[in-house]
C-alpha positions in Angstrom: 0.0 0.0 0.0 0.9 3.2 -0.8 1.4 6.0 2.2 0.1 9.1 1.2 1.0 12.4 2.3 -0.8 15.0 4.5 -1.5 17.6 2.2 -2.7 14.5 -0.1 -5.3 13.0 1.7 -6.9 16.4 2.5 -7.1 17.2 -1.1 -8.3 13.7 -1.9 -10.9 14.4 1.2 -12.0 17.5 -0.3 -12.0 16.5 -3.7 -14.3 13.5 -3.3 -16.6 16.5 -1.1 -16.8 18.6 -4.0 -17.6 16.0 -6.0 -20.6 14.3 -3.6 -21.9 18.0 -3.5 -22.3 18.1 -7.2 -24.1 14.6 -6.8 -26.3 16.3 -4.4 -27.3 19.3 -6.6 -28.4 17.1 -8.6 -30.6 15.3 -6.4 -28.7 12.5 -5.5 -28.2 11.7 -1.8 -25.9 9.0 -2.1 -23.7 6.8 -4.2 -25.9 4.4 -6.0 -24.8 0.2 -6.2 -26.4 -0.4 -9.4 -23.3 0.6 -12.2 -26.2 1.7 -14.5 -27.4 4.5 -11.8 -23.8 5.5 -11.2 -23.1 6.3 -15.0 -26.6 8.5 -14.6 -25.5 10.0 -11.5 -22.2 11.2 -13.1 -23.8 12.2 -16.3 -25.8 14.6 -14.6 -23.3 16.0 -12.9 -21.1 16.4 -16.5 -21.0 20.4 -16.7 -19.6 20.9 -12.9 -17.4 17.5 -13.3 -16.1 19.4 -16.4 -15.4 22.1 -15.1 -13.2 21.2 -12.1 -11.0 18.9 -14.2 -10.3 21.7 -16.8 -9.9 24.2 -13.9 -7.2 21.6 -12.4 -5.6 19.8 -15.7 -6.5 21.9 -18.5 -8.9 21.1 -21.2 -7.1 18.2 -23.1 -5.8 16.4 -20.0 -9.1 17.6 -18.0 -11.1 15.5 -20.6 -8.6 12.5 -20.7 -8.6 12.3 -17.4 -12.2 13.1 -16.7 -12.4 9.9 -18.9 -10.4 7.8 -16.7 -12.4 9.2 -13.8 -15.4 7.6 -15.4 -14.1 4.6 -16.0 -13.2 4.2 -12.3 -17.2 5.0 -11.8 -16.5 7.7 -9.8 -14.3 6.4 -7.2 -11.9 9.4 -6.4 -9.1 7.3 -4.6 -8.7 4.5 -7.8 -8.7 7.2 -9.8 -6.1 9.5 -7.9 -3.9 5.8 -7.8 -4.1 5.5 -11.2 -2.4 9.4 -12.4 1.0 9.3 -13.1 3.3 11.6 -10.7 2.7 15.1 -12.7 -0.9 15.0 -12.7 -0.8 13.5 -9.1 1.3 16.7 -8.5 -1.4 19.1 -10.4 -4.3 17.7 -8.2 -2.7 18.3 -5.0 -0.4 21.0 -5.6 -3.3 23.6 -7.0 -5.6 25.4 -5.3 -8.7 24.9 -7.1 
């Protein structure tokens, strides 16, 4: 397992926050089991989900990555495990 640091695990804390409160604007009040729900859930959440990934990557590695996200169904932490060390960097370094 891999020990994260500090700073990390508060951005990964927020990050997941913001994303559950997007979720929640749109009427969601919690992470759904069925994978079909979850793909709705995000879909609905597109335009803010877009717009924090550009804000923290850019628009060509916000969408590539906003990809990835959604093929991780959401899950911040799998996803976070999966960037490479730059982008790692970008998430945590920025204050978005």
């Amino acid at each position: 397992m891999t020990a994260l640091a500090p700073n990390t695990v508060s951005k990964l804390y927020y990050f997941d926050n913001r994303i559950k409160s997007f979720y929640e604007k749109n009427g969601y009040s919690n992470v759904p089991f069925d994978g079909n729900k979850i793909q709705k859930m995000i879909e609905d959440s597109q335009l803010e989900l877009n717009a924090l990934f550009y804000k923290i990557w850019g628009s060509d590695m916000g969408y590539h990555l906003l990809d990835k996200f959604y093929d991780f169904r959401g899950n911040v932490y799998e996803f976070f495990m999966s960037l490479d060390s730059s982008n790692r960097e970008l998430m945590t370094g920025k204050d978005w």
